[in-house]
C-alpha positions in Angstrom: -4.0 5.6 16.6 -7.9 5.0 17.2 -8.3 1.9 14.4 -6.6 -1.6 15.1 -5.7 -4.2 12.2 -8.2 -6.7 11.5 -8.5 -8.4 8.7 -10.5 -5.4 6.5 -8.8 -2.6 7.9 -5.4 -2.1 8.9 -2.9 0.7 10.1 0.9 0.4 10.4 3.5 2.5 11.4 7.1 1.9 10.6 10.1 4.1 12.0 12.7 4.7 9.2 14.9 6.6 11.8 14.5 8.9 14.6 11.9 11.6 13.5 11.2 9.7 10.1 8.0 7.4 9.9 5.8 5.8 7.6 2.3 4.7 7.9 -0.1 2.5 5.7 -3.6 3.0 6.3 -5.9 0.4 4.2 -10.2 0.1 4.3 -11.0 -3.0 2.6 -14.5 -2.7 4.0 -17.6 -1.4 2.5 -17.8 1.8 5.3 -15.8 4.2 5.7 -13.3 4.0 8.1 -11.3 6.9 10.3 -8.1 7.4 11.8 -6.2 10.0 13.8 -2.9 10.7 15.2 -1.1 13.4 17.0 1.8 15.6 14.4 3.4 18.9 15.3 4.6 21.5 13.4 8.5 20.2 13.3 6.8 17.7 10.8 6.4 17.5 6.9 3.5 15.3 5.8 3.4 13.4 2.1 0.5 11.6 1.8 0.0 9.0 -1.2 -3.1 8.1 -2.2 -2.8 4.5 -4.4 -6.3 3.2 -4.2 -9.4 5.2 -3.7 -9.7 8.5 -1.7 -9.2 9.7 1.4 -10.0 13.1 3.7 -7.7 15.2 5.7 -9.7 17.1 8.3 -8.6 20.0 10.5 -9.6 22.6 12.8 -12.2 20.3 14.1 -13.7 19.8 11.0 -13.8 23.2 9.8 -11.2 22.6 7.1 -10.6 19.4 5.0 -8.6 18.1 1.9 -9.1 15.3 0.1 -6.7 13.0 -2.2 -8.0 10.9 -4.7 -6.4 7.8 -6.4 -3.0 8.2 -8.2 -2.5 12.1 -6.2 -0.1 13.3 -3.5 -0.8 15.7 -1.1 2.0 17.9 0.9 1.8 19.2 4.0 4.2 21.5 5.6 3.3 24.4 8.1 5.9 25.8 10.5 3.3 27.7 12.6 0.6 25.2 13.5 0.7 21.5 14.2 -1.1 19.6 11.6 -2.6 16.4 13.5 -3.3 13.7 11.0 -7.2 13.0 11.0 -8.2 11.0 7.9 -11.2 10.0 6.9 -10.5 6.9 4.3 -13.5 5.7 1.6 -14.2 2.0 0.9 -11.6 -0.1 -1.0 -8.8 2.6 -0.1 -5.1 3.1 0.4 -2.6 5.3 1.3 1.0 5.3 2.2 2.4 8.4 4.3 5.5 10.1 4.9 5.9 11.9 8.1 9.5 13.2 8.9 11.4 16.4 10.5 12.4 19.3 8.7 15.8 19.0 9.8 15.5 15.3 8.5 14.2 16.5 5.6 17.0 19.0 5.3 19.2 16.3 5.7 18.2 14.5 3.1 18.8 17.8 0.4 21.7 19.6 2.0 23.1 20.2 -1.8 19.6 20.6 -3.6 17.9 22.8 -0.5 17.1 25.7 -3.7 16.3 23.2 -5.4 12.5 22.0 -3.2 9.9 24.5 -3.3 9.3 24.9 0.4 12.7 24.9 1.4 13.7 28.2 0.0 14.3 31.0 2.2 11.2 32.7 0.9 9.2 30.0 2.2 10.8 28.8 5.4 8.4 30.5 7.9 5.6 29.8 6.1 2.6 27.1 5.5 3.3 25.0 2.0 0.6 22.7 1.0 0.9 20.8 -2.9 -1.4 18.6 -4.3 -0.7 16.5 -7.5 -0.4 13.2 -9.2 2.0 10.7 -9.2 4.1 8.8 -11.8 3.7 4.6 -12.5 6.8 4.7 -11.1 5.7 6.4 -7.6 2.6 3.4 -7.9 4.6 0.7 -8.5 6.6 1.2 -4.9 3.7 2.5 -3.3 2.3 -1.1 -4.1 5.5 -2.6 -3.2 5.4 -1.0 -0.2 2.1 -2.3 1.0 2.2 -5.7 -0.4 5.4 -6.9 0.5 6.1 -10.6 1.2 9.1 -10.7 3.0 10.3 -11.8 6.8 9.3 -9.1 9.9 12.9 -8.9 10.4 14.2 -7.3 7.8 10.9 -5.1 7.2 11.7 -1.7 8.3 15.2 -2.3 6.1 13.6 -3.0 2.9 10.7 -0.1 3.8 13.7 2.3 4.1 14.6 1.6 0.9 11.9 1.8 -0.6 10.7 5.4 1.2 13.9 6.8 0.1 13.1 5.5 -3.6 9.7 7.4 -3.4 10.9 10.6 -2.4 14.1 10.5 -4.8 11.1 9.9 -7.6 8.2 12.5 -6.0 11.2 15.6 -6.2 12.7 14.3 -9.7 11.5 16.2 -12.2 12.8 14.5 -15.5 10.8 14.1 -18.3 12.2 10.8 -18.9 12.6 9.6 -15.0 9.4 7.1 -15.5 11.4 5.2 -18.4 14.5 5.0 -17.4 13.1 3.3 -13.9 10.9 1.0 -15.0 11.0 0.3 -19.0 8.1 -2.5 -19.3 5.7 0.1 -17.0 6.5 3.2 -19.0 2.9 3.9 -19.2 0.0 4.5 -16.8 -1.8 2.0 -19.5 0.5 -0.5 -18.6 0.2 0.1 -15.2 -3.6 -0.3 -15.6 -3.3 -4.1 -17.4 -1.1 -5.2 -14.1 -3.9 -3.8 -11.7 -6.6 -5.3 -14.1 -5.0 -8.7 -14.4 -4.8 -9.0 -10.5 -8.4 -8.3 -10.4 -8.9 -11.0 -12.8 -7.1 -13.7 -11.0 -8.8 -12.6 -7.4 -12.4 -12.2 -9.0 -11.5 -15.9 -10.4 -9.4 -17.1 -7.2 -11.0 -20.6 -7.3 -10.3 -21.2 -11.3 -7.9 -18.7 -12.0 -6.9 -18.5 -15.9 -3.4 -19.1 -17.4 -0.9 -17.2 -17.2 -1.0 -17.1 -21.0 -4.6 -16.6 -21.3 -4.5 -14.2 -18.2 -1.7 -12.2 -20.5 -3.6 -11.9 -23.6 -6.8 -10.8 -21.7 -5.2 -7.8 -20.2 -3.1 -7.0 -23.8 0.3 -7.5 -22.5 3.2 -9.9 -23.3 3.8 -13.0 -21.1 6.9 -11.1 -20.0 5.5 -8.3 -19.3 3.1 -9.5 -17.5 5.3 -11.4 -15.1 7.6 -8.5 -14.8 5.1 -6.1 -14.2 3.2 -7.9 -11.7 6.5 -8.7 -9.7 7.4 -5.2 -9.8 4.1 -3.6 -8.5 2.9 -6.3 -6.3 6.5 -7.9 -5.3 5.8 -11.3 -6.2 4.6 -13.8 -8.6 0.9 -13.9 -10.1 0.5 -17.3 -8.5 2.5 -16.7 -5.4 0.3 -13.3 -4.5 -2.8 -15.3 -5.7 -2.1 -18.6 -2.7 -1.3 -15.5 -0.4 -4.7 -13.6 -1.3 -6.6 -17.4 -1.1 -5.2 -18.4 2.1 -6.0 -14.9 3.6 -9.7 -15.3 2.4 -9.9 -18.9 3.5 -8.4 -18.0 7.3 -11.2 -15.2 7.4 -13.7 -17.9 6.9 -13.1 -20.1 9.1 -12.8 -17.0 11.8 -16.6 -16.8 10.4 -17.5 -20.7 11.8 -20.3 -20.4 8.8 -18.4 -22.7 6.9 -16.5 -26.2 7.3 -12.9 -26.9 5.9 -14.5 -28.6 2.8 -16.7 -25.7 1.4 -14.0 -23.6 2.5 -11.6 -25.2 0.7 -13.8 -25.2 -2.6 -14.5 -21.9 -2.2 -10.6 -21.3 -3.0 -9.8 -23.5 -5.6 -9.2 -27.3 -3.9 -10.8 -29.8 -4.9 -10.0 -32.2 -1.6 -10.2 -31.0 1.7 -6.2 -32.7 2.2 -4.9 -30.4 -0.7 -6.4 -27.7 1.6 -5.2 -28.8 4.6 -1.7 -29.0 3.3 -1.9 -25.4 1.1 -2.9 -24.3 4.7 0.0 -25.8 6.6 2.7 -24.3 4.1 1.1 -21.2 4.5 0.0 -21.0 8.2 2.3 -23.2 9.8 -1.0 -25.1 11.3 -4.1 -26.7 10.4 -7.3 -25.0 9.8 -8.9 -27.5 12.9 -5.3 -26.4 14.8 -6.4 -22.6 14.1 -9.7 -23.0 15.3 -9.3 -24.1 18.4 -6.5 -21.5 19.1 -9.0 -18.8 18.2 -11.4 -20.7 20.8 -9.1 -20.5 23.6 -8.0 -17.2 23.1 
């Protein structure tokens, strides 16, 4: 992989099993930003697009797809390897799904007539689908990226979750959104969650209320909580001191500004309230962090 994480783009690749992986590719810069990595044939490719929009290239170049915000694109072709070369816009995500076909197989021994590419018709051939997903896809696609939980269970609760997405993505039920997820029945709903989130980071340093927070994006104080736990997989204020603490740590790495400004440029109105938000969060001091990054 050509792109290493900092903190405005990041790649990471999780192994589900032998021959199964996921990768998260995020650009949270203002330029675009490309990736590549090598993929045979023996591979099936589902690529989720949650934020912005992204480019698959191939053939050097000659050839390209794109997927857009809210689509899937498949990829399946038993006569050429398909190496992944993306091209992802500004303010972009996407989650993929890279596994075997006899994985894959695995996974539908029962329901092989069932999948479009696995019938016999289409085993020796190319199968490429491109469509959007449910709320119910988006809401683990963003649990998926922003989880909060310890590295050591991370691949276990990923698993869970990829085997969640590809249970919804082949479920064709009219009624599978609902019956998953009853308070984000709605891509409307869906849209409040992902607009209050943008309220409380565009506001990070005097966030609203909960309640006032609720009743600016039309949903319930419930709902609200609910929904934002669901997609984002924590609480509004828990995400929010995750999202300030990440901004803060970039601006020290910056040395533009002191721990005071810093610290009032997320919401504290002492440099000790800071300090302390820091430790709980870091494990250190902003001073303690500094002079680690100087002596690396």
């Amino acid at each position: 992989m050509e792109v290493k994480n900092n903190a405005q783009r990041s790649y990471d690749e999780v192994m589900i099993e032998d021959g199964f992986y996921v990768l998260k590719f995020q650009n949270e810069e203002y330029v675009n930003v490309s990736y590549s990595r090598e993929i045979n044939k023996k591979f099936i490719q589902f690529h989720f697009c949650l934020k912005g929009k992204g480019t698959f290239s191939f053939n050097q170049g000659s050839y390209s797809l794109n997927v857009t915000e809210e689509n899937s694109l498949l990829l399946y072709n038993t006569q050429l390897d398909l190496p992944l070369n993306l091209e992802l816009e500004p303010k972009s995500s996407i989650v993929s799904v890279v596994m075997t076909l006899r994985k894959f197989h695995s996974l539908f021994t029962a329901e092989a007539d069932y999948i479009p590419f696995l019938s016999t018709d289409n085993k020796e051939k190319k199968y490429y689908a491109q469509e959007p997903f449910s709320p119910s896809i988006a809401v683990i696609l963003s649990q998926i990226i922003n989880y909060n939980l310890h590295p050591s269970i991370k691949a276990l609760y990923v698993k869970g979750k990829i085997y969640e997405l590809i249970a919804l993505y082949f479920n064709r039920s009219p009624n599978a959104d609902i019956e998953q997820c009853p308070y984000l029945a709605d891509e409307e709903n869906v849209k409040k969650i992902k607009r209050a989130k943008d309220i409380i980071l565009a506001n990070m340093a005097e966030p609203p209320t909960l309640t006032v927070l609720a009743s600016e994006v039309g949903l319930s104080l419930k709902r609200l909580k609910e929904g934002f736990k669901q997609i984002y997989g924590d609480s509004v204020y828990s995400f929010l001191f995750d999202h300030k603490m990440d901004y803060a740590k970039r601006l020290l790495e910056t040395g533009q500004y002191n721990v005071n400004e810093i610290g009032l440029k997320v919401g504290y109105s002492t440099a000790s309230h800071f300090i302390a938000a820091f430790k709980k969060k870091y494990n250190t001091t902003p001073k303690k962090y500094l002079l680690a990054l100087v002596g690396n």
